[in-house]
C-alpha positions in Angstrom: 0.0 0.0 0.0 1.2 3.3 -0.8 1.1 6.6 1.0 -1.7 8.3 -1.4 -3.7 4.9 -1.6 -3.3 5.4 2.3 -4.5 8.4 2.8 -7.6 7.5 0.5 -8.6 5.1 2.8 -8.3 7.0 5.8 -9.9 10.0 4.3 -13.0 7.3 3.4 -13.2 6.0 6.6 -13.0 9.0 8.5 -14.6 11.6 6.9 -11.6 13.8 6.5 -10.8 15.3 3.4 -7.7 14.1 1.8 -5.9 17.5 2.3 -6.5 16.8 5.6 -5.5 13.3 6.2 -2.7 14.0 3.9 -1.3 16.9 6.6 -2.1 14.6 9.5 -0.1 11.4 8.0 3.1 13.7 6.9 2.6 15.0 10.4 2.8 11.8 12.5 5.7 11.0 9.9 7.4 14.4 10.6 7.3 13.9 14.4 8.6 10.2 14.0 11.8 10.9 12.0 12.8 14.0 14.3 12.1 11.6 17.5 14.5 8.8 15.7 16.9 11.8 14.9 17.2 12.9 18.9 17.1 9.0 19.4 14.1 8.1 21.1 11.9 5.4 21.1 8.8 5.9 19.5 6.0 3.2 21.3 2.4 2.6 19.4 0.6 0.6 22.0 -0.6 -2.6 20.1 1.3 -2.2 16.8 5.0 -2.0 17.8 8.4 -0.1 18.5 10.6 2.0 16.8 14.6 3.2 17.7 17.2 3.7 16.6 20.3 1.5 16.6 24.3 1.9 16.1 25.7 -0.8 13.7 29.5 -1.5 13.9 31.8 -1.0 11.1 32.0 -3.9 9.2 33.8 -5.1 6.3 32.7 -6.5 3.0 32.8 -7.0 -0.5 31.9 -5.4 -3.4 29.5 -7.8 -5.1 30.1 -6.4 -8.9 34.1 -6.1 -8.7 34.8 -8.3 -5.7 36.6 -5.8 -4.3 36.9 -5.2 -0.1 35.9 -2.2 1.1 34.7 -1.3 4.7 31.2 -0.1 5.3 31.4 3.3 8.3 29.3 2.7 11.4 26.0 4.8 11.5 23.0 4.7 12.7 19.7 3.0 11.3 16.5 2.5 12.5 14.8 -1.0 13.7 10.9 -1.7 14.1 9.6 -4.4 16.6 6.7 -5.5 15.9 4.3 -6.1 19.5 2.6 -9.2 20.6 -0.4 -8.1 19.6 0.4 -7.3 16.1 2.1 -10.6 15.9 -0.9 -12.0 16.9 -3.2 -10.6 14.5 -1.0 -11.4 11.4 -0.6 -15.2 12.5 -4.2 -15.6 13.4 -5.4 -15.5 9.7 -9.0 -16.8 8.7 
């Protein structure tokens, strides 16, 4: 699903117009980057858990020349999924 065919939905189910939902959804999106950038954890109760984590500088190979070459560390974000979330995906009908 893609961001416009997401803010259809929501803008259907809600009653919103798309303007709106549109502000609302870059928004929540705005808030979540600059929490990740200050590195917090962002928690959404029943759906799961995102933060930021360092990963070490590693080496590696260039997969078209072969050649070594070492990858910096830096930082990336990581979702967790919750239980619940979990949950609902594996209970299928």
């Amino acid at each position: 699903m893609t961001k416009a065919e997401m803010v259809n939905k929501i803008a259907e189910g809600t009653g919103l117009t798309k303007v709106e939902t549109q502000a609302a959804i870059d928004g929540f999106l705005a808030m979540l980057k600059f929490a990740l950038k200050q590195g917090d954890r962002v928690e959404l109760r029943g759906f799961g858990t995102f933060k930021t984590v360092t990963r070490q500088e590693r080496s590696a190979r260039n997969p078209a020349t072969n050649e070594p070459m070492t990858i910096p560390e830096h930082e990336t974000a990581v979702f967790r999924a919750s239980k619940e979330l979990k949950k609902y995906l594996n209970n299928r009908s």
